[in-house]
C-alpha angles and dihedrals in degrees: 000000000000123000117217136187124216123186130252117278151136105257126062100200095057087039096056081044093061101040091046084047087221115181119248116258093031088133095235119188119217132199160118104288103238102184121245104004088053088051094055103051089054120108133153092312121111114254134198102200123179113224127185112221106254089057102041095092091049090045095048091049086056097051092050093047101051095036108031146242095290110056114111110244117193097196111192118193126188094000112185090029148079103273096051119165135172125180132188114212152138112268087243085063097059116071091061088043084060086054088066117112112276084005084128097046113102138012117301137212114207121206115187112188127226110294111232094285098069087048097051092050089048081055090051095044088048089055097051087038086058092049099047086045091068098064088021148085108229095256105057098035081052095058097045101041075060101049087054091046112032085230107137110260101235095055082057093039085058091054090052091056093057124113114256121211121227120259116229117257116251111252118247122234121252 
């Protein structure tokens, strides 16, 4: 479990953004959890959800249920105020973190992040990125790494500025 730290602002979503250091063009859904409906519709995206504090522990049960031990959870509790708290889990670690003294005081935001798909495709986009890079300028082998892949071309666009270390040169025999 990881403990983060976002800074104070107005709105929750780009706060929880900013505390989970998701990556822009992600594709993150927001809402209001409504029980079941809400559960069925989810799938390997990440998702913010609000939550009110008699309902957090349910809703967490759920999520675990339906998705698994495994999936990474940011809960954020209290965000813009004094008591501000933001943890980084598996969803198999919440429910006892919301066990913690004050943990059901206050309203929450939920981040789930992407189930194993997404980061499999991310994987995949990655691999094609790499070989596009090699005749290509960022941009372009960007966009179309993610043409081929369906992963969102500035999350590409972001691998391809990353530094790249050097490879060793081979050694030459005697």
């Amino acid at each position: 479990m990881h403990n983060d730290w976002a800074a104070a602002g107005s709105q929750l979503f780009v706060q929880q953004q900013v505390a989970t250091r998701r990556a822009a063009g992600t594709g993150a859904a927001s809402g209001f959890f409504d029980g079941k409906a809400s559960l069925e519709k989810l799938g390997a995206e990440p998702v913010i959800l609000y939550e009110a504090p008699h309902r957090v522990r349910d809703t967490v049960k759920a999520l675990l249920e339906r998705l698994g031990p495994e999936r990474e959870i940011v809960i954020g509790r209290e965000l813009t105020k004094k008591f501000e708290e933001v943890a980084r889990m598996r969803l198999a670690e919440a429910p006892a973190w919301l066990e913690g003294p004050h943990r059901q005081d206050g309203e929450f935001v939920l981040v789930l992040g992407p189930g194993p798909e997404i980061e499999r495709d991310l994987a995949e986009g990655e691999r094609v990125l790499k070989i596009l890079s090699d005749k290509l300028p960022a941009g372009d082998a960007a966009r179309l790494a993610a043409k081929i892949t369906g992963v969102p071309r500035n999350a590409l666009y972001k691998v391809s500025l990353r530094p790249v270390s050097p490879r060793p040169s081979p050694k030459k025999p005697k």
